[in-house]
Structure formats: C-alpha cells, structure tokens
C-alpha positions in Angstrom: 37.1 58.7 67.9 37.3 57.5 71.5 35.4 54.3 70.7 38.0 53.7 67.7 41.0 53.6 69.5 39.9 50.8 72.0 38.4 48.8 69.2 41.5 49.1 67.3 43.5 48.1 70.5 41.3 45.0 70.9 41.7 44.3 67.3 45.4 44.1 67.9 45.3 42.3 70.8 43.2 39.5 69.4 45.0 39.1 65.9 48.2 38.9 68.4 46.5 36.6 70.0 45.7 34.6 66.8 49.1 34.3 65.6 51.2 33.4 68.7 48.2 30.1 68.8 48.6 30.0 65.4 52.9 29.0 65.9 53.6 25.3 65.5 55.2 24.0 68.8 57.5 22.0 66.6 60.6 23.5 65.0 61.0 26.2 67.9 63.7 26.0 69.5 64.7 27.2 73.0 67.6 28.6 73.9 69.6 30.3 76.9 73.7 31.2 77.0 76.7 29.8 78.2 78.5 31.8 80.9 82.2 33.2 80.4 83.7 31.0 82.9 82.0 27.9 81.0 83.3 28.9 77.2 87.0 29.9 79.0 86.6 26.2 80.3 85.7 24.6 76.9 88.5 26.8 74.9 90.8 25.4 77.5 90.0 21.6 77.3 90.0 22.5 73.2 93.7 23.9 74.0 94.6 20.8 76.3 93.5 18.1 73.7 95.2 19.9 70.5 98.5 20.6 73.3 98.2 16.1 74.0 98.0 15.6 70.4 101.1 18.1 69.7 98.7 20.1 67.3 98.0 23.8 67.5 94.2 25.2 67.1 92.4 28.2 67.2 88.7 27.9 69.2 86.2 30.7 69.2 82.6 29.6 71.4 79.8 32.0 70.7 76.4 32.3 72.4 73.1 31.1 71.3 72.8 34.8 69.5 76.1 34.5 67.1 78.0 36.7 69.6 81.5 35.9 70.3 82.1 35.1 74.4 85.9 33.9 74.2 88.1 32.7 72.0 92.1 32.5 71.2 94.8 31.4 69.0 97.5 29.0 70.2 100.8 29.8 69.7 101.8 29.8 65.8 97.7 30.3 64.2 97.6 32.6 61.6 95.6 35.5 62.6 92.8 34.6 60.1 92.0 31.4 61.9 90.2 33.3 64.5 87.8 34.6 61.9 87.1 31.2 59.9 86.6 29.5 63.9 84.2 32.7 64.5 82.3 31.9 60.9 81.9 28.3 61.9 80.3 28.9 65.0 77.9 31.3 64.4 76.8 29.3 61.1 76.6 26.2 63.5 73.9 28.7 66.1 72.4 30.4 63.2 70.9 27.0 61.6 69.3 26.3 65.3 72.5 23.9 66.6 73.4 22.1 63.3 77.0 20.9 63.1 79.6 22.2 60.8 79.8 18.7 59.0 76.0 19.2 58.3 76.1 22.5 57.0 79.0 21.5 54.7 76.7 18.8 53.2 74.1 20.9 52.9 76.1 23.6 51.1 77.5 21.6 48.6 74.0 20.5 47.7 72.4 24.1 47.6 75.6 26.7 47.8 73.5 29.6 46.7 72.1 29.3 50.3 74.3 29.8 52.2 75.6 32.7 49.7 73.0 35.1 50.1 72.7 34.7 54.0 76.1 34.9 55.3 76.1 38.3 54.8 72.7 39.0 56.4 74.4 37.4 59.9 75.1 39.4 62.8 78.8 39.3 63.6 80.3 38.3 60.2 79.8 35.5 57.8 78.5 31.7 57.9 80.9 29.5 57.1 79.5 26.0 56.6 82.6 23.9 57.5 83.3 20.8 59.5 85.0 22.2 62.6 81.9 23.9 64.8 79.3 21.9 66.7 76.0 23.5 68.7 76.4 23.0 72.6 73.2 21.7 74.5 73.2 22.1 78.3 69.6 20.5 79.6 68.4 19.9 76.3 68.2 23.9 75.5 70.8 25.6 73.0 73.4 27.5 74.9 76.5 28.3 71.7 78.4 26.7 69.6 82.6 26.0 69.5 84.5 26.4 66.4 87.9 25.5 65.5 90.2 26.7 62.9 93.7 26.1 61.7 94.1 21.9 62.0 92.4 19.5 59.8 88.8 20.1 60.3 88.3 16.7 61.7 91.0 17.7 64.3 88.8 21.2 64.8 85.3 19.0 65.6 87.4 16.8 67.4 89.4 19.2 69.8 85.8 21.5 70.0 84.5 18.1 71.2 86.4 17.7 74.0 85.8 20.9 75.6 82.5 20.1 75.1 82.8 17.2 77.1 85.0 18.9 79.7 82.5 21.4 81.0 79.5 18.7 81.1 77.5 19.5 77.9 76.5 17.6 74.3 77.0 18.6 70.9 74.0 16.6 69.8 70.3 17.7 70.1 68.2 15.6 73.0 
C-alpha cells in the first residue's frame, strides 16, 4: 500500500506534466486587470466625448474575468442601458478581446452560439453588439468598455476615446 501511493503520485505528476507540454503556445492568451482609478478614467473620457458631441451614454468597463469595475449612466439613460453596456463588455472579454462589431458578425452567421453560452457567463449574458471593444495595455488583455443607449457606432466610438484617454488600444498587438 505504501509503494502505491507514491507511484500513483508520480503518475499524476508526470501525466500533469504531459498535458501542460502538450498546450499549444498559440491561441492562449495572457491577461492581467485594469485598476479602478484607470476604468473611472476611461468612463470619464467616454462621458467627456458623448458630453462634446451633446449625446448621452451609458459605459460599463469590466476586467479581463467578466467582472464589472465601474460603470454609470449619464443623466437621462434608461436604467436598462447599464445592463446591455454590462452584456457587451463581458461578451467582448469572454471571446479573448474580440470587439462587439465582430461578435455581431459572427452571431448573425451562427446565432445558436452565442444562444446557449450567454447563459453559462459569469455576471449575466453576452450580448454580441457593436458598442464594446477589449482593452490591451502592453500587449496583454486587461477589460473591455461597453456603451449602451446611443447608436452603437456612437457606443464603440465614445468607449474608444476613453480607451485612448488612459493610454491603451482596443486592437490586439
């Protein structure tokens, strides 16, 4: 019995072993978070673009995990807004930093998708909608920004900007 247990152990060990070799380098994707002070900042510069262009918007920035750091309605959003910006974002994190304007694409093309796997996300649905992009700080994954409440080309485009503002892309490197 005593020789069993170690053999078992080393077993485990090596077929651990096996599989983390056995991962392909290419498809994983690294990741870290942004800090509170750096989504307040982007929901800000969101605020000040949609305040230059005399449009109201909702933002909601999540981290690299789906989970909501900040996020507010200007003045006159319909309460739902916040939710729709929430579903955006995490669906933009979810798919490993895919845009909203992708994600609509690829829904339309194979809707059943994103059907069955919305409800398996942590924090609420997907929603594949223009209106959420990933944010990239040093080439790694930090969030995403969503808007809500606008067009959705005046969402991406406010979510942009604060993007912009604290230093970061919305594109992968």
């Amino acid at each position: 019995m005593t020789k069993i247990i170690p053999t078992i152990l080393l077993l485990g060990l090596q077929l651990a072993g096996a599989i983390a070799y056995a991962q392909p380098e290419r498809g994983v994707i690294a990741n870290a978070n942004l800090s509170l002070e750096q989504a307040t900042a982007l929901m800000q510069s969101a605020f000040t673009f949609a305040r230059q262009k005399n449009t109201a918007v909702t933002v909601v920035v999540v981290d690299s995990g789906g989970h909501v750091i900040t996020g507010a309605r200007m003045d006159g959003m319909p309460f739902g807004t916040f939710d729709v910006a929430r579903g955006k974002a995490i669906a933009s994190v979810a798919t490993g930093g895919e845009s909203g304007k992708t994600l609509m694409e690829r829904y339309k093309a194979n809707p059943i998708v994103f059907g069955q796997i919305s409800s398996l996300s942590y924090g609420g649905p997907m929603f594949p909608s223009q209106g959420s992009l990933p944010i990239f700080i040093n080439g790694l994954l930090v969030g995403a920004a969503a808007g809500s409440g606008a067009s959705s080309q005046f969402d991406e485009d406010a979510v942009r900007a604060g993007i912009a503002a604290i230093g970061a892309s919305s594109t992968r490197p």
